[in-house]
LUMTORRO-697389 format. One record per atom (N, C-alpha, C): residue number from 1; chain; atom name; x negated, y, z negated. Coordinates in pm, whole numbers, plus 50000, padded with zeros to 5 digits. Example, Ala and Ser with C-alpha at 12.3 -4.5 7.8 and 13.67 -1.06 7.14 Angstrom:
2
(pt 1,"A","N",(48681,49431,49220))
(pt 1,"A","CA",(48770,49550,49220))
(pt 1,"A","C",(48680,49670,49220))
(pt 2,"A","N",(48715,49775,49292))
(pt 2,"A","CA",(48633,49894,49286))
(pt 2,"A","C",(48710,50003,49213))
***
This chain:
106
(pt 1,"A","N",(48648,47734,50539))
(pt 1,"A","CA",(48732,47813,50453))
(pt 1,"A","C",(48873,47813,50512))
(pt 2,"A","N",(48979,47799,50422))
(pt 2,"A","CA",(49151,47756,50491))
(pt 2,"A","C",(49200,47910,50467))
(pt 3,"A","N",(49268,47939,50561))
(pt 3,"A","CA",(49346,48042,50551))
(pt 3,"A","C",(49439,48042,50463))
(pt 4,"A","N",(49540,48129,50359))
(pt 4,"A","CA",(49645,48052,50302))
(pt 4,"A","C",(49757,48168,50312))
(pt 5,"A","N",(49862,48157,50406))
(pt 5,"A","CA",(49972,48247,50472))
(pt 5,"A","C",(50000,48304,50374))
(pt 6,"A","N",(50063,48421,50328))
(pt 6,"A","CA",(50151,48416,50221))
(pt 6,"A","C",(50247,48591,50265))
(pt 7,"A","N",(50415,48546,50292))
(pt 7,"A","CA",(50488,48646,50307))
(pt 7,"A","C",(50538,48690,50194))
(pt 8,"A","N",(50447,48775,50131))
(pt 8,"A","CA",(50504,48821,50002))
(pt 8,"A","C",(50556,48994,50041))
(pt 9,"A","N",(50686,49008,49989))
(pt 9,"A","CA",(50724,49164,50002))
(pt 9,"A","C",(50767,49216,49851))
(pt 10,"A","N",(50699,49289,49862))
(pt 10,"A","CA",(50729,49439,49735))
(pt 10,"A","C",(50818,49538,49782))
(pt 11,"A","N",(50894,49532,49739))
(pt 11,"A","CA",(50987,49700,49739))
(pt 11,"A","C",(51045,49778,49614))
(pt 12,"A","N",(51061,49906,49609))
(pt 12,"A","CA",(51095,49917,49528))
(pt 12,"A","C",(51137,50081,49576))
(pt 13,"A","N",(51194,50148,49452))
(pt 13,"A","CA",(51174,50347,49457))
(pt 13,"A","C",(51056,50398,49355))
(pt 14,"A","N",(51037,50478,49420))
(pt 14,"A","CA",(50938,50540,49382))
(pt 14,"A","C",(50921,50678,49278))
(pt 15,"A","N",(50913,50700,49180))
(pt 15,"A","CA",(50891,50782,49089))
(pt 15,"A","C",(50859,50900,49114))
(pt 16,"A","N",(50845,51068,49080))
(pt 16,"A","CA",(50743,51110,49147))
(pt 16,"A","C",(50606,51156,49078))
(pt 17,"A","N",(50512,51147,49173))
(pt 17,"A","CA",(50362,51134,49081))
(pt 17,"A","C",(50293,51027,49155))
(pt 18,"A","N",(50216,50943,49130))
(pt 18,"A","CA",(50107,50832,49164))
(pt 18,"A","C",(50160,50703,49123))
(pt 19,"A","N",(50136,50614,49219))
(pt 19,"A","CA",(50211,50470,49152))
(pt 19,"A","C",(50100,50389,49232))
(pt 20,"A","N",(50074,50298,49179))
(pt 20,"A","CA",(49991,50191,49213))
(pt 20,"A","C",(50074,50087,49282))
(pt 21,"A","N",(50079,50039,49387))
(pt 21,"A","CA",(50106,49969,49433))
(pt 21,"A","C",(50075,49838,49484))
(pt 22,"A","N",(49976,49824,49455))
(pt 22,"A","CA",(49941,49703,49513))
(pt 22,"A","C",(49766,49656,49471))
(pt 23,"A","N",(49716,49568,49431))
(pt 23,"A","CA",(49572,49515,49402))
(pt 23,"A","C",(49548,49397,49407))
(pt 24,"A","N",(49456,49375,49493))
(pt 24,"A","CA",(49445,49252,49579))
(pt 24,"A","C",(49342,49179,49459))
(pt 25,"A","N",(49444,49040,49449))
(pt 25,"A","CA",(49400,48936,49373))
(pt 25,"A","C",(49241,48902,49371))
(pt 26,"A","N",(49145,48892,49227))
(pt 26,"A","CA",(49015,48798,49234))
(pt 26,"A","C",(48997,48729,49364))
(pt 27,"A","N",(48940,48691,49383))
(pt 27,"A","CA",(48873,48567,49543))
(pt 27,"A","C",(48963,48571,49620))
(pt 28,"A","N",(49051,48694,49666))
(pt 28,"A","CA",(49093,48741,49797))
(pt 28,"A","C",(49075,48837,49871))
(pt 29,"A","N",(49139,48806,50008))
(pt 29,"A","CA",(49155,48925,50079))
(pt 29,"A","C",(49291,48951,50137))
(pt 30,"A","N",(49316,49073,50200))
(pt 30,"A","CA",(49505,49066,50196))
(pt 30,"A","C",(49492,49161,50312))
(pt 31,"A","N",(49593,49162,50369))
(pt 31,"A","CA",(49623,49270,50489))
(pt 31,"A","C",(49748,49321,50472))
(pt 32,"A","N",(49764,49434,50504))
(pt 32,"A","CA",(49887,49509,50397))
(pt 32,"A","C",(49935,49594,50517))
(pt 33,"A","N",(50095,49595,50513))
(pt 33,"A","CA",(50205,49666,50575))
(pt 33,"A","C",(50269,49755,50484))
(pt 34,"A","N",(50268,49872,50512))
(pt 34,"A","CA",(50401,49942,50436))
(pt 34,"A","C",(50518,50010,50511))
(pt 35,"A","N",(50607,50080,50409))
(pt 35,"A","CA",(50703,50146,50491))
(pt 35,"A","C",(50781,50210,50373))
(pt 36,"A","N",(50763,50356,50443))
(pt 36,"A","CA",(50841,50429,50319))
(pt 36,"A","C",(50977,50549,50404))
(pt 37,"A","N",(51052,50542,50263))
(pt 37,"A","CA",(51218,50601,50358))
(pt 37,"A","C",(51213,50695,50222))
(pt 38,"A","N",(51258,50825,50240))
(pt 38,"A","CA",(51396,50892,50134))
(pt 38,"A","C",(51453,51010,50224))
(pt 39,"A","N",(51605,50978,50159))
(pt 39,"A","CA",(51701,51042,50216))
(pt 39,"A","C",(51678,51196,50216))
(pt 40,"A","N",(51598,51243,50130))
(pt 40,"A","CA",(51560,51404,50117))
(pt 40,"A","C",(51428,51419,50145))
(pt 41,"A","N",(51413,51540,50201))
(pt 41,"A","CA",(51227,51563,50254))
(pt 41,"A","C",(51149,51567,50157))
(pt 42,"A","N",(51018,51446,50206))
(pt 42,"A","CA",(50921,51461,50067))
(pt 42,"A","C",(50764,51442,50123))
(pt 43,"A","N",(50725,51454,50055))
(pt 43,"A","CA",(50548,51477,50094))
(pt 43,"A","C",(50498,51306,50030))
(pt 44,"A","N",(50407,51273,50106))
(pt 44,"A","CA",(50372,51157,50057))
(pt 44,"A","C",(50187,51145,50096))
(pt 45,"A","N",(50166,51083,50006))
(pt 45,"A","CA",(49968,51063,50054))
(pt 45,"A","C",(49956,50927,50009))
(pt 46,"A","N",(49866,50819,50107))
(pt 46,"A","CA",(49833,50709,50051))
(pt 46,"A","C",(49708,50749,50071))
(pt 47,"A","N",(49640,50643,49929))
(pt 47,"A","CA",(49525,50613,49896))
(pt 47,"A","C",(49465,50522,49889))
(pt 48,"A","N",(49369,50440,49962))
(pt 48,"A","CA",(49281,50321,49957))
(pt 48,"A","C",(49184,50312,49828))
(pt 49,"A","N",(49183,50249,49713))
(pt 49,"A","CA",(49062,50283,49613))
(pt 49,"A","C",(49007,50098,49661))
(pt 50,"A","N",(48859,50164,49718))
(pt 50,"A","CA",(48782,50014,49739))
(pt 50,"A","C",(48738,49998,49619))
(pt 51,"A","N",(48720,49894,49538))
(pt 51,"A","CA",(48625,49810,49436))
(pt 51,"A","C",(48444,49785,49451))
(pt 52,"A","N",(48442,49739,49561))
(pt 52,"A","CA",(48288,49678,49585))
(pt 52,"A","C",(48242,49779,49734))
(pt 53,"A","N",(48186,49880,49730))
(pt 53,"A","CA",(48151,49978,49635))
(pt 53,"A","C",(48247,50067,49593))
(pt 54,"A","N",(48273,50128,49489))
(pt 54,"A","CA",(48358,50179,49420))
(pt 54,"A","C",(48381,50313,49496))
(pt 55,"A","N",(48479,50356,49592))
(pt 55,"A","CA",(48501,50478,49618))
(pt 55,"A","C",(48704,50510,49654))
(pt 56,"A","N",(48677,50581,49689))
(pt 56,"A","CA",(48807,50622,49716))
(pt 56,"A","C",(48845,50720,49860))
(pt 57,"A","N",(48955,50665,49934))
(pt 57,"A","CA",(48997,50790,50065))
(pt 57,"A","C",(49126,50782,50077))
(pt 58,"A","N",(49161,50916,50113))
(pt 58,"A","CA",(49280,50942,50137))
(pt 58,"A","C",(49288,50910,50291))
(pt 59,"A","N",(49371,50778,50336))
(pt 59,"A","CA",(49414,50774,50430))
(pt 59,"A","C",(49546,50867,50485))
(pt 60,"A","N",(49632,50907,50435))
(pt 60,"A","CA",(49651,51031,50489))
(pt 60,"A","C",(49832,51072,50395))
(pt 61,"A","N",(49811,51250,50470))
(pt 61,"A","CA",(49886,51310,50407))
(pt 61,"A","C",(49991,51410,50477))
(pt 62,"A","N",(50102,51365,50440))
(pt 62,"A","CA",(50211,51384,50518))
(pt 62,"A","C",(50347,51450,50441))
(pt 63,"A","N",(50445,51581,50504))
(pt 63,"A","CA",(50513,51600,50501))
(pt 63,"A","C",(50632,51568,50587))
(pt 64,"A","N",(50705,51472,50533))
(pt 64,"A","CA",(50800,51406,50617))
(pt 64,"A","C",(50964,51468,50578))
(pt 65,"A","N",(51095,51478,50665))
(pt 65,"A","CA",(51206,51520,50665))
(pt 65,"A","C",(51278,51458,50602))
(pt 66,"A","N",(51398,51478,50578))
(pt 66,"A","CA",(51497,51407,50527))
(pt 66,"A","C",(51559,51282,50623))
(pt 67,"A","N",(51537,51177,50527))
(pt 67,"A","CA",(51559,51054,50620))
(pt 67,"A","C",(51409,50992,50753))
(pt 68,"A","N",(51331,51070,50712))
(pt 68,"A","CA",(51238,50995,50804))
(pt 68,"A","C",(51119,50896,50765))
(pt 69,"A","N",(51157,50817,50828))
(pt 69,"A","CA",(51063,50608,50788))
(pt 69,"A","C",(50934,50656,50821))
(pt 70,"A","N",(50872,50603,50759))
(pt 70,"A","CA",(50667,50618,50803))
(pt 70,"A","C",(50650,50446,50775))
(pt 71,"A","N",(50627,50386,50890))
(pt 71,"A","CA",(50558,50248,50870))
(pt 71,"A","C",(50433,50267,50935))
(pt 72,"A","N",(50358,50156,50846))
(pt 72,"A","CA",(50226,50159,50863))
(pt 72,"A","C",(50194,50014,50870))
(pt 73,"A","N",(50031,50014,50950))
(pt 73,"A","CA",(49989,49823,50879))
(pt 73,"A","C",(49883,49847,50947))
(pt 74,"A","N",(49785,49723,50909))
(pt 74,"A","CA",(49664,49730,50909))
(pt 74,"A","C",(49525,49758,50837))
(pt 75,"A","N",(49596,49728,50716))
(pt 75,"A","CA",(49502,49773,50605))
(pt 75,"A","C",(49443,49669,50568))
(pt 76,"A","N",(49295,49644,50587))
(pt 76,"A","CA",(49233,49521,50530))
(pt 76,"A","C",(49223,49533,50360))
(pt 77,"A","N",(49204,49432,50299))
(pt 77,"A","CA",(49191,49473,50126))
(pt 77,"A","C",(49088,49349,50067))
(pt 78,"A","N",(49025,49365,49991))
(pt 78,"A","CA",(48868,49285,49960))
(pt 78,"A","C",(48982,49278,49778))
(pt 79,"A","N",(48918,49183,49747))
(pt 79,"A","CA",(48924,49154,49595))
(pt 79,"A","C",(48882,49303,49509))
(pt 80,"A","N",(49015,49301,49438))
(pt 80,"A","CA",(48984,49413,49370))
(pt 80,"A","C",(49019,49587,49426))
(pt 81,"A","N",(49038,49594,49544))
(pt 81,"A","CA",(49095,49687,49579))
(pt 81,"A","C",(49220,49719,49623))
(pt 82,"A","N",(49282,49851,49564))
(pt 82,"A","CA",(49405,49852,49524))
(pt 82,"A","C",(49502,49978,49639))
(pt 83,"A","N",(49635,50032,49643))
(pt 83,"A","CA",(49678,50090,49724))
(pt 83,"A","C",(49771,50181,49621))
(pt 84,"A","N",(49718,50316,49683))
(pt 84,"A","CA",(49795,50417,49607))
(pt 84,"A","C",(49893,50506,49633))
(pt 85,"A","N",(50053,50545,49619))
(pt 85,"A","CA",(50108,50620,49701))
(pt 85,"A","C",(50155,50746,49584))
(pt 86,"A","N",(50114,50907,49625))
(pt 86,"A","CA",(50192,50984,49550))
(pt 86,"A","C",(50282,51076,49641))
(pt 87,"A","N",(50413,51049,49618))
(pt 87,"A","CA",(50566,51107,49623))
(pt 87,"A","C",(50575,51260,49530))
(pt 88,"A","N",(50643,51359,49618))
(pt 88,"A","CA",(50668,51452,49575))
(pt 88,"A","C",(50780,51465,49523))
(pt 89,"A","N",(50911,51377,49601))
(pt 89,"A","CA",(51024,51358,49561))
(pt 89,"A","C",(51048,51222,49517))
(pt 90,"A","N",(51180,51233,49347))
(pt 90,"A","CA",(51189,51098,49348))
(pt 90,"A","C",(51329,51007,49460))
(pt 91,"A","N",(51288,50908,49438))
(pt 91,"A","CA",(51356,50835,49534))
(pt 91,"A","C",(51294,50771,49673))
(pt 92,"A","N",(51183,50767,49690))
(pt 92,"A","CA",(51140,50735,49805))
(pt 92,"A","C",(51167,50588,49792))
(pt 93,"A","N",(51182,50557,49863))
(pt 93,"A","CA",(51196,50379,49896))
(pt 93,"A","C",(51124,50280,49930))
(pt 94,"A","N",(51062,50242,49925))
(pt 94,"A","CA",(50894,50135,49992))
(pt 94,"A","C",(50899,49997,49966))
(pt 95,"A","N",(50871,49939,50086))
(pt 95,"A","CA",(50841,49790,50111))
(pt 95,"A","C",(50684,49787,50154))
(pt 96,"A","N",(50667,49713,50071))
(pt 96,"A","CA",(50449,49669,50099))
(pt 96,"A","C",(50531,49538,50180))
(pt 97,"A","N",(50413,49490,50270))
(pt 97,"A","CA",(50417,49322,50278))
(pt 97,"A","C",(50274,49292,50261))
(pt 98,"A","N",(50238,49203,50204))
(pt 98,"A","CA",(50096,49148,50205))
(pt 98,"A","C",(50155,49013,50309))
(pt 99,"A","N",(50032,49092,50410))
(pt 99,"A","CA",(50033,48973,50505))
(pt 99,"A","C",(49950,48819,50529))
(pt 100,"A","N",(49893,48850,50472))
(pt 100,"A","CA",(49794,48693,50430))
(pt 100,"A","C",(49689,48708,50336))
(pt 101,"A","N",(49619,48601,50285))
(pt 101,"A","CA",(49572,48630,50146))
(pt 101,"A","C",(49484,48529,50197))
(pt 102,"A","N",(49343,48554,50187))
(pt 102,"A","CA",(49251,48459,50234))
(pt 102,"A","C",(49123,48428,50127))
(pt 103,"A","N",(49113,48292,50046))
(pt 103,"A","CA",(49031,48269,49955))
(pt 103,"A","C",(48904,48267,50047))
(pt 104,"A","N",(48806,48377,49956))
(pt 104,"A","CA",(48675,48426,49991))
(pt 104,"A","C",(48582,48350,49981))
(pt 105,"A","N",(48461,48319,49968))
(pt 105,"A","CA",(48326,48258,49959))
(pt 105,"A","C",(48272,48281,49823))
(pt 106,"A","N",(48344,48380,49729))
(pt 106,"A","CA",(48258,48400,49625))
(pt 106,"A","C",(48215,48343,49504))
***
């Protein structure tokens, strides 16, 4: 099975409420970086929703200051499972990277 690199980055601002961010392509797998900024204090929670078996966890939940970065990485991701972030304030700022994307066996 070939590995197949792929430096793909997402960024964008963030709404406030729930935004989907990210869902890892049919017959992959992905490893995922984020990083979130806003200039005013805001509360933020990410969410892992796995696919195969269908559940959901809050990896975690945070009240952060004005101006303070939260980077993260290390998130494995299976086909079909997706990454959730809800912002209390709008304006938050976020870069995903999907760090490699590896065609599965299936």
């Amino acid at each position: 099975m070939a590995i197949i690199p792929i430096n793909q980055n997402l960024q964008g601002t963030l709404p406030v409420g729930t935004t989907t961010l990210y869902t890892t392509p049919s017959r992959c797998s992905s490893g995922i970086s984020l990083r979130f900024n806003n200039p005013s204090a805001y509360d933020i929670e990410l969410t892992i929703n796995r696919a195969n078996p269908a559940s959901s966890v809050v990896a975690y939940s945070l009240t952060l200051s004005a101006g303070d970065t939260l980077q993260d990485s290390g998130y494995p991701m299976e086909q079909g499972d997706s990454i959730q972030v809800t912002t209390t304030t709008a304006g938050t700022v976020y870069m995903l990277t999907v760090v490699n994307q590896i065609p599965n066996s299936y």
